[in-house]
C-alpha positions in Angstrom: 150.6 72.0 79.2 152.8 70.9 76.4 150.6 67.5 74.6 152.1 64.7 73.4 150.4 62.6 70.1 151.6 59.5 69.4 150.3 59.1 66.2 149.4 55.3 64.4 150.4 54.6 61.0 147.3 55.0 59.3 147.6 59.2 59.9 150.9 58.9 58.5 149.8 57.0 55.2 146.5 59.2 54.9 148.7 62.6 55.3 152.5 62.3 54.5 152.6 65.6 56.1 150.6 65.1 59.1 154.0 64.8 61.8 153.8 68.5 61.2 150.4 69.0 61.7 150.2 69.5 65.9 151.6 72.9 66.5 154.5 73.0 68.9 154.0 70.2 70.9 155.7 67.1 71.0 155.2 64.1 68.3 155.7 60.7 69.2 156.3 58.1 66.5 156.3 54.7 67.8 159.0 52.1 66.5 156.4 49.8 65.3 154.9 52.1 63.2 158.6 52.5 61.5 158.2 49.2 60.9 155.0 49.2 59.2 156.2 52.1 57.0 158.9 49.7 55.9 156.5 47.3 54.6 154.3 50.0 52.6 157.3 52.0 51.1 157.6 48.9 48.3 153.8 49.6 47.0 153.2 51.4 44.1 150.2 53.1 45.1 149.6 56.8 47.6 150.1 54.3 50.2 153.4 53.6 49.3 153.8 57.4 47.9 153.1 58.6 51.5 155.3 56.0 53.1 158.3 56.6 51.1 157.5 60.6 52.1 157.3 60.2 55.4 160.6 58.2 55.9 162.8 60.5 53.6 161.2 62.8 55.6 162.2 61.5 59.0 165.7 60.9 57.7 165.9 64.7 57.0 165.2 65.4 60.7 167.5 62.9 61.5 170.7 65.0 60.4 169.9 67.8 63.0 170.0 65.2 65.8 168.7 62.7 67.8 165.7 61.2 67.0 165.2 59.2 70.1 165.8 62.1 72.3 163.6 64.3 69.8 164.6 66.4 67.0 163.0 70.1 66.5 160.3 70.7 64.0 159.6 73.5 61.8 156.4 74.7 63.8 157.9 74.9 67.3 157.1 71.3 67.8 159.4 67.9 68.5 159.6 65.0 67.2 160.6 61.4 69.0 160.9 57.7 67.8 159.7 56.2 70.8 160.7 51.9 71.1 159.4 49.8 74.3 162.2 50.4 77.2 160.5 47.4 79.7 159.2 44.4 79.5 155.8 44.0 78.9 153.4 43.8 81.8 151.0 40.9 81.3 147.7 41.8 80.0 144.8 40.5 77.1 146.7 41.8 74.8 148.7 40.2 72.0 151.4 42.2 71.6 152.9 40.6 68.7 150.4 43.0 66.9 151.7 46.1 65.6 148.9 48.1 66.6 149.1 46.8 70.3 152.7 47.9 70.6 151.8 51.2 69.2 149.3 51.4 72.1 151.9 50.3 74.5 154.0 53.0 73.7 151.5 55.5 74.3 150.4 54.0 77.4 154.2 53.9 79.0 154.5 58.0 78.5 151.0 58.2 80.0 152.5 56.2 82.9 155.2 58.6 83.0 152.5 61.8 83.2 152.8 62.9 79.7 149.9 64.5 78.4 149.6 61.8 75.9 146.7 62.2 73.0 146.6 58.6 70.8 145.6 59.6 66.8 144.4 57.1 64.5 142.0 56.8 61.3 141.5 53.2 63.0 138.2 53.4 65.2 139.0 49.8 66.6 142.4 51.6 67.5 141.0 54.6 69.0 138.4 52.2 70.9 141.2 50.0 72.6 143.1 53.4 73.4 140.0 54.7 75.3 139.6 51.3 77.0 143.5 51.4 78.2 142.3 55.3 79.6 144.3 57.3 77.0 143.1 60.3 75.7 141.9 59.8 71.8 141.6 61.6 68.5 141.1 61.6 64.8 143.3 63.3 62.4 141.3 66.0 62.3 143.4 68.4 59.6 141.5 68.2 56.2 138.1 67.4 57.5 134.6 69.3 57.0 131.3 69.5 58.8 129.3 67.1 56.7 126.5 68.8 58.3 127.0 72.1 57.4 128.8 71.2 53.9 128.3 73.4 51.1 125.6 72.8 49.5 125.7 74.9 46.3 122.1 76.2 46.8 120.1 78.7 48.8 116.8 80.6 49.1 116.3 83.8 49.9 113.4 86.1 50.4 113.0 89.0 48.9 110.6 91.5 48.1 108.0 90.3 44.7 108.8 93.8 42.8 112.6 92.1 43.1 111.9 89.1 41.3 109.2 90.9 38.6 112.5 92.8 38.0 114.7 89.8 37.7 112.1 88.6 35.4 111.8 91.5 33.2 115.5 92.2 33.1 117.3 88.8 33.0 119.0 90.0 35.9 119.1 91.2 39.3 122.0 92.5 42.2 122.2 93.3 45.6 120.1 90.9 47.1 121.3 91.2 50.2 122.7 87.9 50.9 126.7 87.3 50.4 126.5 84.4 47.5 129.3 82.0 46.3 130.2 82.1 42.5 128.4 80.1 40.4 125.8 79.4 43.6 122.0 78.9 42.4 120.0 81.2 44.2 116.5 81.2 44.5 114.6 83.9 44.6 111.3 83.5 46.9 108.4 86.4 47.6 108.6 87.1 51.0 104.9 87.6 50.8 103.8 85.0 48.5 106.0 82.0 49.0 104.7 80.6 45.6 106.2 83.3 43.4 109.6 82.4 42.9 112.9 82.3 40.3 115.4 80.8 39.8 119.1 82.2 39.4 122.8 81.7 39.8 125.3 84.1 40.6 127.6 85.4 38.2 130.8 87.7 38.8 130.7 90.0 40.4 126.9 90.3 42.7 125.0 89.5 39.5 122.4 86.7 39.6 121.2 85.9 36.2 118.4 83.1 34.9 119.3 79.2 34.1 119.5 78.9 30.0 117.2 77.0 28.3 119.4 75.5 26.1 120.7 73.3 29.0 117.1 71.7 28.8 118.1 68.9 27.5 121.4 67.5 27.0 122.2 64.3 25.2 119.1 63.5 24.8 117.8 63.5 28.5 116.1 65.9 30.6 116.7 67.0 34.1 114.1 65.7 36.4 114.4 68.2 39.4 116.2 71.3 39.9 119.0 69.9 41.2 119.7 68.4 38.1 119.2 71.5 35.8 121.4 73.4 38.6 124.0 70.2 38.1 123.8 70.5 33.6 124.4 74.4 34.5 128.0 74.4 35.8 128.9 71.1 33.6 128.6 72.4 30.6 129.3 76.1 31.2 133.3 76.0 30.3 134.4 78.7 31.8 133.9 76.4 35.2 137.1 74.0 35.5 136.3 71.8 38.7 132.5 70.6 39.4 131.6 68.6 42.1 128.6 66.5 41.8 127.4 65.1 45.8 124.1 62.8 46.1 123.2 59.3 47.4 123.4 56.9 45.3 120.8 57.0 41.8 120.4 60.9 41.9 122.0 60.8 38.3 126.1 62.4 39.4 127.6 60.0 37.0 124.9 59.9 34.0 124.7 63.5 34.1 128.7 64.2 34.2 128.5 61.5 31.1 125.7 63.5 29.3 127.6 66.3 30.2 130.5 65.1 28.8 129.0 64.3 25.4 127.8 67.0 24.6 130.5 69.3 25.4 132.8 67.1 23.1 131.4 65.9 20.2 128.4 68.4 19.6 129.6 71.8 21.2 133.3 70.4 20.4 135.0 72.1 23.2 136.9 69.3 24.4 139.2 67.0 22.4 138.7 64.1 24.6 136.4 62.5 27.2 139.0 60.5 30.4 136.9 58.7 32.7 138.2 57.5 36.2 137.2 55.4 39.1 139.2 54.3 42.3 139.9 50.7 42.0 138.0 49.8 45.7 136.2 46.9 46.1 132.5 46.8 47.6 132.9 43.9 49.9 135.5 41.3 49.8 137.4 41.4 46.4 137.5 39.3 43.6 141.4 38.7 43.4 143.2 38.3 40.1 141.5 39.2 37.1 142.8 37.8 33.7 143.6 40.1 30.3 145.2 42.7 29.6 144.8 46.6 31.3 141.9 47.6 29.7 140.3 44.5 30.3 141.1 44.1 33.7 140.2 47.9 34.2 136.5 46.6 32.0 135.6 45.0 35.2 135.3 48.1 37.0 134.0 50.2 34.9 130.7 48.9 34.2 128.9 51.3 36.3 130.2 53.4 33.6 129.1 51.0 30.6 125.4 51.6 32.4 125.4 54.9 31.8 126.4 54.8 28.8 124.0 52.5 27.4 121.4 54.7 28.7 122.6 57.7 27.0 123.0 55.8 23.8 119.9 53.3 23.7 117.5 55.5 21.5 120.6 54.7 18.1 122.2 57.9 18.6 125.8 57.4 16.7 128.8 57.7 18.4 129.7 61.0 16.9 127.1 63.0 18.2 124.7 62.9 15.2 121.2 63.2 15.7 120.0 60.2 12.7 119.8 57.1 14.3 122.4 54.3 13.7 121.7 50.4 13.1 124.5 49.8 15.2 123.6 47.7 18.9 124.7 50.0 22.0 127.2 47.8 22.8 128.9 48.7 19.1 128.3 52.5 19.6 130.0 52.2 23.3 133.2 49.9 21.9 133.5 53.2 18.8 133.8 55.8 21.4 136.6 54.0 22.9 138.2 52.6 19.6 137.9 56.4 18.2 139.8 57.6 21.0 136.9 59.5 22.2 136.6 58.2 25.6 139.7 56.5 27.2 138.6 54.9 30.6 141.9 54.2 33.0 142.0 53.4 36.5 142.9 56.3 39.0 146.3 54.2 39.4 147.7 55.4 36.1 146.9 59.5 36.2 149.6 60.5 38.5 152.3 62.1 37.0 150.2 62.7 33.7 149.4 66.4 32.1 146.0 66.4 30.8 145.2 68.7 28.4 142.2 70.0 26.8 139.9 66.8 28.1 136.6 66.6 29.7 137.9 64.5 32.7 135.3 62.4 35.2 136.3 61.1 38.2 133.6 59.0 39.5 133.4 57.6 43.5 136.2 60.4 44.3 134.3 60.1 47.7 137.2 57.0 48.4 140.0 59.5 47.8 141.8 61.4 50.5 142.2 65.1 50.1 145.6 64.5 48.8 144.4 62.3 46.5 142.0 64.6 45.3 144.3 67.4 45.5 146.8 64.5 43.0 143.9 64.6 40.6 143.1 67.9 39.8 146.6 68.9 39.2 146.9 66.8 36.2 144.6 69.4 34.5 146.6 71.4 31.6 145.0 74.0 29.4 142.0 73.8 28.6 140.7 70.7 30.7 137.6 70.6 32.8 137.4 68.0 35.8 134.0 66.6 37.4 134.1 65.3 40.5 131.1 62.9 42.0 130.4 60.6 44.5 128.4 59.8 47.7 130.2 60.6 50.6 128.0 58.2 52.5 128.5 55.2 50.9 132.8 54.9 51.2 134.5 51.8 51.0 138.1 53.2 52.3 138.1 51.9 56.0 140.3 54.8 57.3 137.4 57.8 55.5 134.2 59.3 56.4 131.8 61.7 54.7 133.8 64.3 56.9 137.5 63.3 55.9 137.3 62.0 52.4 138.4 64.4 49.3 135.4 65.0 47.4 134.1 67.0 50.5 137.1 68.8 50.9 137.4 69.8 47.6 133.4 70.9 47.3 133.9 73.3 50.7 137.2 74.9 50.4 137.1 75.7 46.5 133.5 77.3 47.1 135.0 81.0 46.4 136.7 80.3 43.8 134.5 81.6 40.4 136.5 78.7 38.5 134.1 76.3 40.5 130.9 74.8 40.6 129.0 72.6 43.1 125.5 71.1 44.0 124.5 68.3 45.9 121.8 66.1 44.2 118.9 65.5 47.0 116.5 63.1 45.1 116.6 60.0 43.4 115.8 59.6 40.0 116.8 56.0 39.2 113.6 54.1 40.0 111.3 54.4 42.7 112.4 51.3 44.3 116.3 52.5 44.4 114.7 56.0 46.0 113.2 54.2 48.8 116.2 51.8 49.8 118.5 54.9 49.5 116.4 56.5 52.0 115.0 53.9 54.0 117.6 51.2 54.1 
């Protein structure tokens, strides 16, 4: 039986192209959620980018005919702008909310024995939807198992005279065991669990041993494995995109930082350091801020100031150096920026921009929709390199999850891809306390 999804505004603004996402079966757009769209097509942000798509988009379908009795779509399907055709039966609803009307709608063609399925990104939406007795859904398209997500790790057992002769040979193929590039593998005696190694794969089936030079970057040492896997694929440049997944104080940003540093004024790889961070607030938000940009764009950035004052607290210089300077941290941080050696914008400004040859960080990408994500990384020119890293459990965009948001969806579907690297950080390494309230609270 032909379904029918009448589809709220937030799947709309989340996916510009998510009317042609349902196959060929019938999409219902709801008046009011025209509406809406008209409000959002004004902002200059990838709500209002997705807004403005989605109605040029609807006026394309208009010129091939009616879209009130339903216009064809490219996949078999049909689209409809459905308004209210009755009067409003009397309920407890207020329906001088958009969202009600929207609901109404989907409720009259379920009257009328549609096969009607009600998809919203609002769970307070889907919740009245299943209370009227409509059928509901998520927009599903561009979600992962978070369960099962890609975890850029794995162990496998294998016989010991394998791993004496990944030992003795720096090297070792065939295992037996389909690996991802650039996935750390490690190697466990299948006889004696405690004789192990440690590898990654390389092209091809080859699984080779970590460095040592990655020991110790900027001054700091990994703590766990997961870190040493993490300094692996950031500062090997032959990997483009790295994502960096872990709760909150397993060291994604100081690392990517570190990381950063190194490549760009010691191994001098990069001509430039851009860091980036969503401008979402934790809680209720602070309204106008005064100054100019960079000083309104100061305020959220001092997770980043954090990390830096870590990495340059022992006097390091600003150029990489290794003598120490008499300069405070606070002077060594404000050089990197005045010597154009970091530049830290807001997300807001990266669109439409060709970014060449930089060591880009994009910190909390776990608030940015695929699209978003997908936004990012094509900024990259020649020569660029962009780290991803966030915690997809801790999101502050109301209509994402740790399944829908981009940083997931990057990490799973770029996993074949050799020009790619990902881990997901397990343990916290900020302070004991912050390792039990990540866990435990």
């Amino acid at each position: 039986m032909t379904k029918t999804f009448v589809l709220d505004t937030n799947v709309l603004l989340h996916n510009a192209e998510s009317i042609e996402s349902f196959g060929d079966n019938t999409v219902v757009i709801p008046m009011a959620v025209i509406e809406e769209l008209d409000r959002f097509k004004t902002h200059n942000d990838e709500l209002g980018r997705n807004a403005r798509q989605v109605i040029r988009r609807l006026d394309a379908l208009r010129a091939k005919g009616s879209l009130r009795e339903g216009v064809p779509l490219g996949n078999g399907g049909t689209l409809t702008i459905a308004s209210i055709k009755e009067k409003i039966k009397e309920n407890d609803m207020d329906y001088e909310v958009s969202d009600n009307k929207i609901l109404y709608i989907a409720c009259q063609l379920h009257e009328k024995g549609d096969n009607v399925i009600f998809v919203s990104k609002d769970i307070n939406a889907r919740l009245k939807a299943d209370a009227l007795g409509l059928k509901v859904a998520d927009f599903e398209k561009q979600k992962v198992n978070i369960e099962e997500l890609y975890s850029g790790y794995c162990e496998i057992k294998v016989p010991g005279i394998l791993i004496d002769e990944f030992i003795r040979n720096q090297e070792v193929k065939d295992v037996g065991t389909k690996c991802y590039p650039n996935q750390f593998v490690m190697l466990r005696d299948e006889a004696n669990e405690g004789h192990t190694a440690l590898g990654y794969m390389t092209n091809g089936n080859t699984i080779r041993p970590l460095p040592s030079k990655h020991e110790q970057v900027w001054n700091i040492k990994p703590q766990n494995k997961e870190q040493r896997m993490a300094l692996q694929i950031l500062l090997d440049p032959a990997i483009q995109i790295v994502t960096l997944v872990g709760q909150a104080g397993t060291g994604k940003t100081l690392l990517a930082l570190a990381a950063g540093l190194q490549s760009t004024l010691r191994n001098h790889q990069y001509d430039h350091i851009l860091v980036s961070r969503p401008i979402i607030p934790m809680g209720h938000d602070l309204g106008f801020l005064p100054g100019g940009k960079e000083e309104k764009i100061s305020h959220w950035m001092y997770p980043i100031f954090d990390n830096l004052a870590y990495l340059l607290r022992d006097g390091t210089d600003a150029a990489g150096g290794k003598k120490k300077s008499k300069t405070t941290v606070h002077e060594r941080i404000n050089a990197l920026i005045r010597d154009n050696i970091m530049t830290l914008e807001a997300l807001t400004y990266i669109r439409g921009r060709s970014i060449p040859g930089q060591y880009v960080i994009i910190d909390e990408a776990q608030n940015l929709t695929p699209h978003e994500i997908k936004t990012v990384i094509t900024r990259a020119g020649a020569g660029t390199k962009m780290v991803l890293t966030g915690d997809p459990y801790q999101i502050d965009n109301p209509y994402l999850d740790a399944s829908s948001n981009g940083l997931t969806y990057a990490a799973e579907h770029l996993k074949e891809y050799a020009i790619h690297g990902h881990i997901t950080l397990r343990t916290s390494e900020r302070s004991t306390l912050a390792g039990i309230a990540a866990k435990y609270l």
